[in-house]
C-alpha positions in Angstrom: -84.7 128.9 64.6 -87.2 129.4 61.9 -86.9 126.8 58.9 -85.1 128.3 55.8 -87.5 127.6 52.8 -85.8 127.0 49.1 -88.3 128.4 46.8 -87.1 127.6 43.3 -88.6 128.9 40.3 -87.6 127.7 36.7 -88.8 129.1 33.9 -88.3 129.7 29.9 -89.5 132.1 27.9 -91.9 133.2 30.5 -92.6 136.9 30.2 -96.4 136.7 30.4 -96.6 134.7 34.1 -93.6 134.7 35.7 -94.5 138.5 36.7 -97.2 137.2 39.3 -94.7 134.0 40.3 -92.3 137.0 41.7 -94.7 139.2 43.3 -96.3 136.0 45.4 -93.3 134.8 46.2 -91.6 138.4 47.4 -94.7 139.3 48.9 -95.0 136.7 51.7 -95.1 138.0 54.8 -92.5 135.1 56.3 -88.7 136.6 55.9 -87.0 133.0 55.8 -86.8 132.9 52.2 -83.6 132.0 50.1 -85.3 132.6 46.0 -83.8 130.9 43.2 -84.6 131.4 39.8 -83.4 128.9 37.0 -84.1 130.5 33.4 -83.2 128.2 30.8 -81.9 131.5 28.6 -85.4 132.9 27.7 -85.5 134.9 24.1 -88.2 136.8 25.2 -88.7 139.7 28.0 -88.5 137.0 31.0 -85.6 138.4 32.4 -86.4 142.4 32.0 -89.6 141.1 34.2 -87.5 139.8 36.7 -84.7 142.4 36.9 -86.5 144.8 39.6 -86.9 142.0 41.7 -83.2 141.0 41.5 -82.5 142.5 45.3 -85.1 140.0 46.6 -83.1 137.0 44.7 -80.4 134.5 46.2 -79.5 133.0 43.2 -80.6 133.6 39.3 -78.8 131.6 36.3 -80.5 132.3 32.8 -78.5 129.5 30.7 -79.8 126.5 27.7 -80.9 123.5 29.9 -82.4 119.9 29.1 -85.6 120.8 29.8 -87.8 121.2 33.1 -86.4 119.1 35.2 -82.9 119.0 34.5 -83.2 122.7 35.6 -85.0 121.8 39.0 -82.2 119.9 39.5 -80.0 123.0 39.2 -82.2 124.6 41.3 -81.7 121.9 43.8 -77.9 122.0 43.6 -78.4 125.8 44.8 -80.6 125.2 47.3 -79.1 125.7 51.2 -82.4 125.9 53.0 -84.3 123.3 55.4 -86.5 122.7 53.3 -87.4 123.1 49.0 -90.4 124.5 47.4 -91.0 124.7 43.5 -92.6 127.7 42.6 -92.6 127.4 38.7 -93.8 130.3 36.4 -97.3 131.2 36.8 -98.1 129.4 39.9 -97.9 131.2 42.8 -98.5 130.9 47.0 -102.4 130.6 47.9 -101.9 134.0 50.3 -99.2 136.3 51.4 -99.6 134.5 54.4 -98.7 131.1 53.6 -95.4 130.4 54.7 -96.0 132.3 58.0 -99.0 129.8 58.8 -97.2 126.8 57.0 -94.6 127.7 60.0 -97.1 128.3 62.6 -98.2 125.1 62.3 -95.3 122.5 62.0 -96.1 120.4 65.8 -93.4 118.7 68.1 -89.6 120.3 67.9 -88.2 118.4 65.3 -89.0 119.6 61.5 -91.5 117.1 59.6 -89.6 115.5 56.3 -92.6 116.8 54.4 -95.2 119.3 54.4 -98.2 119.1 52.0 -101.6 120.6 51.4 -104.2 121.5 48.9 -104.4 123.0 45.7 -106.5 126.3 44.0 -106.5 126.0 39.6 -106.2 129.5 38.2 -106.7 130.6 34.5 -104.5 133.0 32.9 -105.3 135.7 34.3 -104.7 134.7 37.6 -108.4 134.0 39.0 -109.0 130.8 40.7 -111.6 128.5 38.8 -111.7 126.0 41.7 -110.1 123.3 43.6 -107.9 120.5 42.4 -110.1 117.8 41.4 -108.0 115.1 43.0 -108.0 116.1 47.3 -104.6 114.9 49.1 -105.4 112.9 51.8 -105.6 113.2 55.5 -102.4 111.0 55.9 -100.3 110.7 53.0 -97.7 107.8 52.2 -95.2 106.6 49.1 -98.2 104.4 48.7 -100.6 107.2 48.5 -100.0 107.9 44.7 -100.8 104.6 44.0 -104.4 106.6 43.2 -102.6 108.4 40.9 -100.5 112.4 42.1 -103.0 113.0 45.1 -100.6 115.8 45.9 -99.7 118.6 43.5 -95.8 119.5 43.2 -96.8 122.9 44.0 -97.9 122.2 47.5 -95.2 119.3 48.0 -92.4 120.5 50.0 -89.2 118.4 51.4 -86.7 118.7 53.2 -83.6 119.4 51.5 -82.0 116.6 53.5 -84.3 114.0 51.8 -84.5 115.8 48.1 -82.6 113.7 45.5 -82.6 115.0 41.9 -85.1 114.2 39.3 -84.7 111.3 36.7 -84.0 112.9 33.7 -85.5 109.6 31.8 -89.1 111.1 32.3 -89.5 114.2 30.5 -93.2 115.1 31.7 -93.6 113.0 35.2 -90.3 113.6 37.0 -91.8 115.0 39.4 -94.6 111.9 40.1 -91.4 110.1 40.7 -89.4 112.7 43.0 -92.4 113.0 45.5 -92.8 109.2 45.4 -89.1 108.6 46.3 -89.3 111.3 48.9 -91.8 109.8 51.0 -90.3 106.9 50.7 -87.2 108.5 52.4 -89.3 110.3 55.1 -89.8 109.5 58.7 -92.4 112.3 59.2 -94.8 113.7 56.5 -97.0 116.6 57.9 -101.2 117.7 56.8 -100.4 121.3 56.6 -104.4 121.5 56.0 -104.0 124.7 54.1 -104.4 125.3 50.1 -100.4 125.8 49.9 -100.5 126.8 45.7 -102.3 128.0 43.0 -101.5 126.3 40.1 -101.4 127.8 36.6 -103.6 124.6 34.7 -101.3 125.3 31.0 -97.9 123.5 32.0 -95.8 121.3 29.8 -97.7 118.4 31.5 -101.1 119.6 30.3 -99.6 120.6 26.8 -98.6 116.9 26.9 -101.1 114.8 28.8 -101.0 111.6 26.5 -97.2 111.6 26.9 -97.6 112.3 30.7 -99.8 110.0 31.2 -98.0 106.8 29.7 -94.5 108.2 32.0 -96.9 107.9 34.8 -98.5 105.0 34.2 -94.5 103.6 33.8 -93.6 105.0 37.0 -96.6 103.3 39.0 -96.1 100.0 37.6 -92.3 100.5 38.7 -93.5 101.3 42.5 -96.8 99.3 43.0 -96.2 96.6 40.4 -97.8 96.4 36.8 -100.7 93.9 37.8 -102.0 95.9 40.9 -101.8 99.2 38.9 -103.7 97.6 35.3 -106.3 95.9 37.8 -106.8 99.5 39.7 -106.8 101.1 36.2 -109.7 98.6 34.9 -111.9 99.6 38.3 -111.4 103.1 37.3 -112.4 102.8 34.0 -115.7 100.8 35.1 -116.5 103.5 38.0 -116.4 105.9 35.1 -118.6 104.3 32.6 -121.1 103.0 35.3 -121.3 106.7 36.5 -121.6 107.8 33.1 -124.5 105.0 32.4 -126.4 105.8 35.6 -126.0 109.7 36.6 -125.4 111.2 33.4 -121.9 112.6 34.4 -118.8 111.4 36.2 
């Protein structure tokens, strides 16, 4: 049978994107879908944008929550398919065919723990500006993201089997932590070698990229160990300036 794919959506006060998050994701051509919808009881129109598309919906709670990834995890706690996706306000599937050629591709009879691919940036109004500057590589590992999230959570997907929740202690880089901990769980991790996601570039992450940053930096250190991650850190920093020195540009 056909995997079941989880796509979970939160959102919060989201009446200006969450309109193209709902047409992507009820536009896909693929019929295995089970949507769920976590609003964290918006103030504004959010959920008048999502009532006509309430027939398309397996699950939709609009309540207060402790922020993004305390309602991923109730999003999780929904979740009954093979596998989850996190579709988050804004961001939406690279084509209406994704999921069918996600599918198409999975090899051998047993499904992979993870599926990953590239990712498109979009502005606001939805047109793509380019590619993700960081590319995910050919074959990806927990030690992968020890050069930093090669893999954006938008075109990260698990099995539900091997999904634990997110640590509430990071407020910004939960999700660094969640795909690290997955892989670390999985016996197979799949190349989809598709751009899975666009990805709306003005999440809470951006908003808060010095506070991002340090959580990430805390979460590497815990995984790789601090001295391997400052000395990779420092080689960074001199790749940047020597570029900078030499070629004008990074």
């Amino acid at each position: 049978m056909k995997p079941l794919f989880s796509i979970i959506t939160i959102c919060y006060n989201a009446e200006k994107t969450i309109g193209q998050t709902l047409r992507s994701v009820t536009s896909q051509h693929y019929d295995r879908i089970e949507y769920i919808i976590i609003d964290g009881a918006s103030k504004d129109k959010t959920l008048d944008v999502i009532a006509p598309f309430k027939s398309r919906i397996a699950c939709l709670i609009s309540e207060p929550d402790k922020g993004i990834y305390d309602a991923m995890n109730k999003g999780l706690e929904k979740a009954t398919g093979d596998y989850v996706w996190f579709m988050n306000a804004g961001d939406t599937f690279y084509a209406d065919t994704t999921l069918e050629e996600v599918v198409a591709g999975i090899q051998g009879e047993k499904l992979p723990d993870i599926l990953y691919g590239e990712t498109a940036i979009m502005d606001a109004s939805g047109t793509i500006v380019g590619a993700r500057r960081l590319k995910a590589p050919e074959v990806l590992t927990w030690k992968s993201f020890r050069q930093g999230m090669l893999v954006c959570h938008q075109s990260f997907v698990a099995r539900r089997a091997i999904a634990e929740p997110y640590d509430l202690r990071y407020r910004y880089s939960a999700d660094v932590d969640w795909c690290i901990r997955c892989m670390k769980k999985a016996d197979t991790i799949q190349n989809t070698h598709l751009i899975l996601s666009s990805y709306l570039d003005e999440g809470a992450t951006t908003a808060h990229r010095k506070a991002s940053l340090k959580e990430r930096f805390s979460i590497m250190c815990r995984y790789y160990g601090t001295t391997s991650i400052v000395l990779l850190h420092l080689w960074f920093a001199v790749r940047f300036f020597w570029a900078k020195l030499v070629h004008g540009r990074v």
